[in-house]
Each structure stands twice: as C-alpha cells, then as structure tokens.
PADO-251128 format. One record per residue (C-alpha): x, y, z; residue in three letters; residue number from 0. Coordinates in steps of 0.5 Angstrom, whole numbers, padded with zeros to 4 digits. Layout:
<fibas>
{{X,Y,Z},"ALA",NUM}
...
</fibas>
This chain:
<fibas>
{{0000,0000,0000},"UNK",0}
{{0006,0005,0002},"UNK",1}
{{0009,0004,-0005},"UNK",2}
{{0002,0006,-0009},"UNK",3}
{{0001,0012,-0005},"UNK",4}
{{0009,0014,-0006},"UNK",5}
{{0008,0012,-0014},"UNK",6}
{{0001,0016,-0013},"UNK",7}
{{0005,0023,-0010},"UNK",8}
{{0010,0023,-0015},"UNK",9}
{{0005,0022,-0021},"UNK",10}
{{0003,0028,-0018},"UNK",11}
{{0009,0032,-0016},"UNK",12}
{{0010,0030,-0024},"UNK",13}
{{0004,0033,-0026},"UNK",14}
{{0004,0040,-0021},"UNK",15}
{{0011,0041,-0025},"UNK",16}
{{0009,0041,-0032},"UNK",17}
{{0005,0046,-0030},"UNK",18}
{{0005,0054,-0029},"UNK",19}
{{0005,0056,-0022},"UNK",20}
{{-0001,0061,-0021},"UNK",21}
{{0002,0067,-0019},"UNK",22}
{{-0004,0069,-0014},"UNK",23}
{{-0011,0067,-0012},"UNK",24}
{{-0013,0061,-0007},"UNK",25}
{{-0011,0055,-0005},"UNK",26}
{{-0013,0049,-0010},"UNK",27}
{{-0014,0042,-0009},"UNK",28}
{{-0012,0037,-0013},"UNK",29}
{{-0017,0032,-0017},"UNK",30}
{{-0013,0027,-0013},"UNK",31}
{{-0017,0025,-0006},"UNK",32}
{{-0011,0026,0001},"UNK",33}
{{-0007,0031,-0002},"UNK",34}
{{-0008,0038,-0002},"UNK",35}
{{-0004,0044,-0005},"UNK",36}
{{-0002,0050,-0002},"UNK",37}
{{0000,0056,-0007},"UNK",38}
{{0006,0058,-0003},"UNK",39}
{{0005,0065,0001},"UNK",40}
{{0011,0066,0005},"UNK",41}
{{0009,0065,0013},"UNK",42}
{{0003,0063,0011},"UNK",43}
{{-0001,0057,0009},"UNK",44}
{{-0008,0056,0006},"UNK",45}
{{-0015,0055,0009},"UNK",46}
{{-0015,0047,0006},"UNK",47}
{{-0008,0046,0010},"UNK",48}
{{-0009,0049,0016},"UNK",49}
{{-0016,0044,0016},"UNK",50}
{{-0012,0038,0014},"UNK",51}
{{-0006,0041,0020},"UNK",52}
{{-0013,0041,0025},"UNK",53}
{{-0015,0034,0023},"UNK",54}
{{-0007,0031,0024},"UNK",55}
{{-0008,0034,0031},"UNK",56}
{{-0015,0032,0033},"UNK",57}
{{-0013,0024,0031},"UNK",58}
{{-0008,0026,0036},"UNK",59}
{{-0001,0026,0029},"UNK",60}
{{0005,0029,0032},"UNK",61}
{{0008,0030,0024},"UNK",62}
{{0005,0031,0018},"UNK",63}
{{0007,0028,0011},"UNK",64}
{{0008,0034,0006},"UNK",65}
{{0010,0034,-0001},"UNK",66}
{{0015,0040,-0003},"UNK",67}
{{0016,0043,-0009},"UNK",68}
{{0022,0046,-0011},"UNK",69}
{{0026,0052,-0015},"UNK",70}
{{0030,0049,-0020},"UNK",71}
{{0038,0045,-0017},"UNK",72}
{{0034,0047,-0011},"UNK",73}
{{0032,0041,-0007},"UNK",74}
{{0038,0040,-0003},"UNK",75}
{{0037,0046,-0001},"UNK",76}
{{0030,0045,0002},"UNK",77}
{{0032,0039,0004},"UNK",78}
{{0037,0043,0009},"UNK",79}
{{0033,0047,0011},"UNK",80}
{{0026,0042,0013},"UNK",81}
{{0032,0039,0017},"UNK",82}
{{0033,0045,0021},"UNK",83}
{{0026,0045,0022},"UNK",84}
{{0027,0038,0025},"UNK",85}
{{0024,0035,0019},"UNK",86}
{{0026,0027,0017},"UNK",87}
{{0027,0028,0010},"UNK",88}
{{0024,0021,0007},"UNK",89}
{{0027,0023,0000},"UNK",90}
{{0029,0028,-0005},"UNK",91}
{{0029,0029,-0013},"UNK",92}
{{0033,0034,-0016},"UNK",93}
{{0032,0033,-0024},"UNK",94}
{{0024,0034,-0022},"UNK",95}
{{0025,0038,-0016},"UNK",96}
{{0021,0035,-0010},"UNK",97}
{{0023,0033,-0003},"UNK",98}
{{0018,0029,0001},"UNK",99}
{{0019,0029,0009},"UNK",100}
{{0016,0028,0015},"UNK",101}
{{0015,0036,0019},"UNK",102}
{{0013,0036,0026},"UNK",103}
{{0007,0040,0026},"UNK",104}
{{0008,0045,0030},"UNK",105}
{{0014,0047,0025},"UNK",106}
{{0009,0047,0018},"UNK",107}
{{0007,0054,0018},"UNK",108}
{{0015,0055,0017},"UNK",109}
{{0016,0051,0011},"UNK",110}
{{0013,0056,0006},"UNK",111}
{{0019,0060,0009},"UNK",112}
{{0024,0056,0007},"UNK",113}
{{0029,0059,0001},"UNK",114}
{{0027,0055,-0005},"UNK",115}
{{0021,0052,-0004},"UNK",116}
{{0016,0054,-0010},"UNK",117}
{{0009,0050,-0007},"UNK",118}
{{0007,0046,0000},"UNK",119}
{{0002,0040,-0001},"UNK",120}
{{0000,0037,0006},"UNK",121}
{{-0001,0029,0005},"UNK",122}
{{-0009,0027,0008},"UNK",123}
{{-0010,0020,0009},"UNK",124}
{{-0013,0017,0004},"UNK",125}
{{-0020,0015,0004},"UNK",126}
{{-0022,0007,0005},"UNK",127}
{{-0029,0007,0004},"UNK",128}
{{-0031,0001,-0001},"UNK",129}
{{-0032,0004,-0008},"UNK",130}
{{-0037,-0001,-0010},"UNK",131}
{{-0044,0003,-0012},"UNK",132}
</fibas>
C-alpha cells in the first residue's frame, strides 16, 4: 500500500511541475483525493492545510507528510532547511525538484518560508471506503 500511495504523489508531484504556477489566487486541491496543494505564500498556509493541520492534531498526529515542490537545482537545499525545521527527509529528486518529508507540525506553517520552495502539498490519509455502488 505504502508504495501505490509514494507511486500516486510522485505522479502528481510530476504532474504539478508541467504546470505554471499561479501567481496568485486561493489555494487549490488537486483532483487527486488525500493531497491538498497549497500556493506558496511565505509564512502563510492555506485554508485547506490548515484544516488537514487541524485533523492531524484532532486524531492526535504529531507529524504530518508534506510533498514539497522546489525551485530548480534546489531540493537539497530544501531538503536542508526542512531538517532544521526537524523535519525527516523521506526522499529528494533533484531532476524533478521535490522533496518529501515528514514535518513536526507545529513546524509546517514555517515551511513555506523556507528558500526554494515553490509550492507545499499537505499529505491527508486517504479515504478506504468500499468504491462498489
């Protein structure tokens, strides 16, 4: 299961990059259920992060998965700078320009802030209901 989901946020980390980036307007969610994307405002997060944020604490998570987006030849960087956050770095792809982590969540509003970063997506658990009609 752990790799369909990884598989399923790089397709769409993949995706978000053939993309141009808005330059402003509200966050969006991607058509993908358990990811939301959140336009990269420094210091600021989106109205759907912060819910998913509010869920995570709720069900009692001390971490949250983000999928992060980065300028170009810069996810090292912010693979840094999330780890002095104290954030685990779970992988980085410096030819597409992601990095994926696991971010204490007290520490996520700061992500945004962090140099390189072009766009946050917060990781929500994916619904297991039964697809049958």
């Amino acid at each position: 299961m752990r790799g369909f989901v990884v598989t399923v946020l790089a397709g769409l980390v993949l995706a978000g990059c053939a993309q141009r980036p808005a330059e402003t307007g509200p966050p969006a969610t991607t058509g993908a259920e358990g990811v939301t994307s959140v336009p990269v405002t420094p210091g600021k997060l989106g109205p759907s992060a912060r819910g998913a944020l509010d869920r995570a604490r709720r069900d009692g998570a001390s971490t949250v998965g983000l999928t992060v987006s980065t300028e170009r030849d810069r996810a090292a960087e912010v693979a840094e700078g999330l780890r002095g956050l104290g954030a685990t770095v779970e992988s980085t792809d410096t030819a597409v320009g992601y990095v994926r982590a696991t971010v204490p969540i007290e520490a996520v509003a700061r992500v945004p802030a962090v140099a390189g970063v072009s766009r946050v997506d917060v990781d929500e658990p994916l619904s297991n209901g039964d697809p049958t009609p």
